[in-house]
C-alpha positions in Angstrom: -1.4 -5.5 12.0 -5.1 -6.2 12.5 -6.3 -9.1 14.6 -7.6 -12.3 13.1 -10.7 -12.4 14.2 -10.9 -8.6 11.6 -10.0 -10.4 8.4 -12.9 -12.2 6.2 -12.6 -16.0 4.8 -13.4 -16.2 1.3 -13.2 -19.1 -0.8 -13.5 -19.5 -4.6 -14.2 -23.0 -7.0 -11.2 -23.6 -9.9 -13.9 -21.0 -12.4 -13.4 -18.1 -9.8 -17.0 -18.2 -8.3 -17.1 -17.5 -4.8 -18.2 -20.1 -3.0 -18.2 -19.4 0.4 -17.1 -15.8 3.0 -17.4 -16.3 6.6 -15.4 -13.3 8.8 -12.8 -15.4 10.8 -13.6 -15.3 14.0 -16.9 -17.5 12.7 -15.2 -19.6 11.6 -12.4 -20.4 14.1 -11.8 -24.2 14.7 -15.1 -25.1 12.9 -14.9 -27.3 9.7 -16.7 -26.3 6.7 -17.9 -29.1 4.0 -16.7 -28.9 0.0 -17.2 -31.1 -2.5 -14.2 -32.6 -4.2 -12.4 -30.2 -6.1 -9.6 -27.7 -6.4 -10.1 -24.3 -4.0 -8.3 -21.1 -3.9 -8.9 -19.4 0.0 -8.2 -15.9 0.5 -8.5 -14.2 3.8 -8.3 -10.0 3.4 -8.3 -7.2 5.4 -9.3 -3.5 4.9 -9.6 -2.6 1.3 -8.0 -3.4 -2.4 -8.4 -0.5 -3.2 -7.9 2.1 -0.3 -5.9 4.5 -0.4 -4.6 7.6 2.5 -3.8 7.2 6.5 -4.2 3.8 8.2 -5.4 1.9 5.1 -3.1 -1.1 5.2 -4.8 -3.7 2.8 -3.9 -7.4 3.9 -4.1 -10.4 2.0 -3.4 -14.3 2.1 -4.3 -16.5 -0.7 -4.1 -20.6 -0.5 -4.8 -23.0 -3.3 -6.0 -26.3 -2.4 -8.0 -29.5 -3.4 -10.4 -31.7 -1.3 -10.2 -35.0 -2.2 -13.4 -37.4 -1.4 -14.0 -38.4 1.4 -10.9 -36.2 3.1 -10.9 -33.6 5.9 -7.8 -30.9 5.6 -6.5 -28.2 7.5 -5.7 -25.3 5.5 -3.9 -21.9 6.4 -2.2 -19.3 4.6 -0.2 -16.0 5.5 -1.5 -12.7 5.5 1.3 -9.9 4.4 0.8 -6.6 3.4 -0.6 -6.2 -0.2 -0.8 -2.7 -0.9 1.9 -0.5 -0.8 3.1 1.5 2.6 4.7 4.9 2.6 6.2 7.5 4.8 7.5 11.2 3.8 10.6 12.5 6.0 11.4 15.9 5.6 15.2 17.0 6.7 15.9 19.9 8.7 17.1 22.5 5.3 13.5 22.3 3.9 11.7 22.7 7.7 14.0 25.9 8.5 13.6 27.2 3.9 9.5 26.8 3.9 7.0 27.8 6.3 4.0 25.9 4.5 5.3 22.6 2.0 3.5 18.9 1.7 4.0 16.2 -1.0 1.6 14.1 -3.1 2.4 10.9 -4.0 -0.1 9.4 -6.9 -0.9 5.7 -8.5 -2.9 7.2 -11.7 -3.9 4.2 -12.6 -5.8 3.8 -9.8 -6.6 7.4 -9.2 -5.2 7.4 -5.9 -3.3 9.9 -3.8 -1.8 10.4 -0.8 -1.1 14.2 0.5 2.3 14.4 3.1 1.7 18.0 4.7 5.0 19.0 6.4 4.4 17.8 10.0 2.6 14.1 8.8 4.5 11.5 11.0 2.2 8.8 9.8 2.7 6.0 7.1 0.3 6.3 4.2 -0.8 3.2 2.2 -1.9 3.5 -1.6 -2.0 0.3 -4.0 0.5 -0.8 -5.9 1.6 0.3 -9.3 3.7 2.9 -10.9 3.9 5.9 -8.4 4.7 9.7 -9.1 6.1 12.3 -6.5 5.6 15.9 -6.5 6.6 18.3 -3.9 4.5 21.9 -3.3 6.3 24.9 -1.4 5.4 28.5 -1.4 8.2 30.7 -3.3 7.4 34.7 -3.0 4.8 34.2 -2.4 3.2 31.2 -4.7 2.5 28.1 -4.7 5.3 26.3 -6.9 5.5 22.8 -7.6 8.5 20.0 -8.1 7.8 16.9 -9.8 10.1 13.9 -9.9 11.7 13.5 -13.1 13.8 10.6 -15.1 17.0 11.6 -16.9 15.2 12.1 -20.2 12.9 14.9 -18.2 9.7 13.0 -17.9 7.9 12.4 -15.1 9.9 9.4 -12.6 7.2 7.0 -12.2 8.7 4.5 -9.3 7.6 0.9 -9.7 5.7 -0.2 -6.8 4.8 -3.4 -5.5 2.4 -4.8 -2.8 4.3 -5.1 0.7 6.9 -2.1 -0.2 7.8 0.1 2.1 8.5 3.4 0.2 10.2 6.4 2.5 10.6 9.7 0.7 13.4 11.4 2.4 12.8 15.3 1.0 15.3 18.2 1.4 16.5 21.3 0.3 20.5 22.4 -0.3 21.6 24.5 2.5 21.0 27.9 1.2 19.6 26.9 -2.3 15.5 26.3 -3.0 17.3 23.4 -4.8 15.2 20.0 -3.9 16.7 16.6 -3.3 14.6 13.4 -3.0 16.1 10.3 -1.7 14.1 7.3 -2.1 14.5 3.8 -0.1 12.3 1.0 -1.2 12.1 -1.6 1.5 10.7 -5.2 0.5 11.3 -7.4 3.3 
């Protein structure tokens, strides 16, 4: 989790104009004037739309309305609001493949994050519908394995800012046969 003073203060009018961005540690224990009205604050960190290795995008967002004449406090919580991944490979596919990595991809953001067989950290990636496809070499080629739903289509896995998606990837003892369990964590 970054630090407060990392994340930047924005804050937007009831027609979605930005009206003020100050970074937080500016604007830590100081009062900032508003005319009456209703406000939406938003403090973020890193960015929407990033996407590989220690890209965590935060995000709070607060509606609220100054009255006249008033002074307010307001605060919000930041939580994580892209999605976080990790990529666990079990011990049949490390002893089966010398050379084997995953890509995970939102294509409607055009994002992807590549898992290479010894990647131990999480990977971020926005939210959305996510595809899986696992590369080993097999006599010597490349071959590919993409997740599929029962009706042999592509499995696109439903995504959602602040999951926490593992991909636990493994071959059957003996077999080049690939198993995929997935655990979506919300909390």
């Amino acid at each position: 989790m970054p630090s407060l003073d990392d994340f930047r203060i924005e804050v937007v009018n009831s027609k979605n104009v930005k009206f003020f961005r100050e970074s937080y540690d500016t604007l830590q224990n100081k009062y900032v004037s508003f005319n009456a009205g209703d406000y939406t604050l938003m403090a973020k960190y890193g960015d929407s739309l990033g996407f590989g290795f220690n890209k965590p995008f935060y995000m709070a967002k607060q509606a609220f309305t100054v009255k006249p004449a008033s002074r307010i406090t307001v605060s919000a919580e930041a939580r994580l609001a892209n999605v976080k991944m990790a990529v666990n490979y079990g011990s049949h596919i490390q002893e089966a493949y010398s050379n084997y990595y995953t890509i995970i991809r939102n294509e409607s953001a055009r994002a992807k994050v590549q898992f290479d067989a010894d990647e131990k950290r999480p990977g971020y990636i926005p939210g959305g519908k996510l595809s899986v496809t696992i590369y080993a070499p097999l006599n010597g080629e490349l071959k590919c394995y993409t997740l599929k739903d029962e009706n042999g289509d592509p499995l696109l896995i439903d995504a959602e800012p602040n999951d926490f998606i593992t991909f636990n990837v493994n071959t059957a003892v003996n077999y080049g046969d690939i198993t995929v369990g997935i655990l979506i964590d919300n909390s």
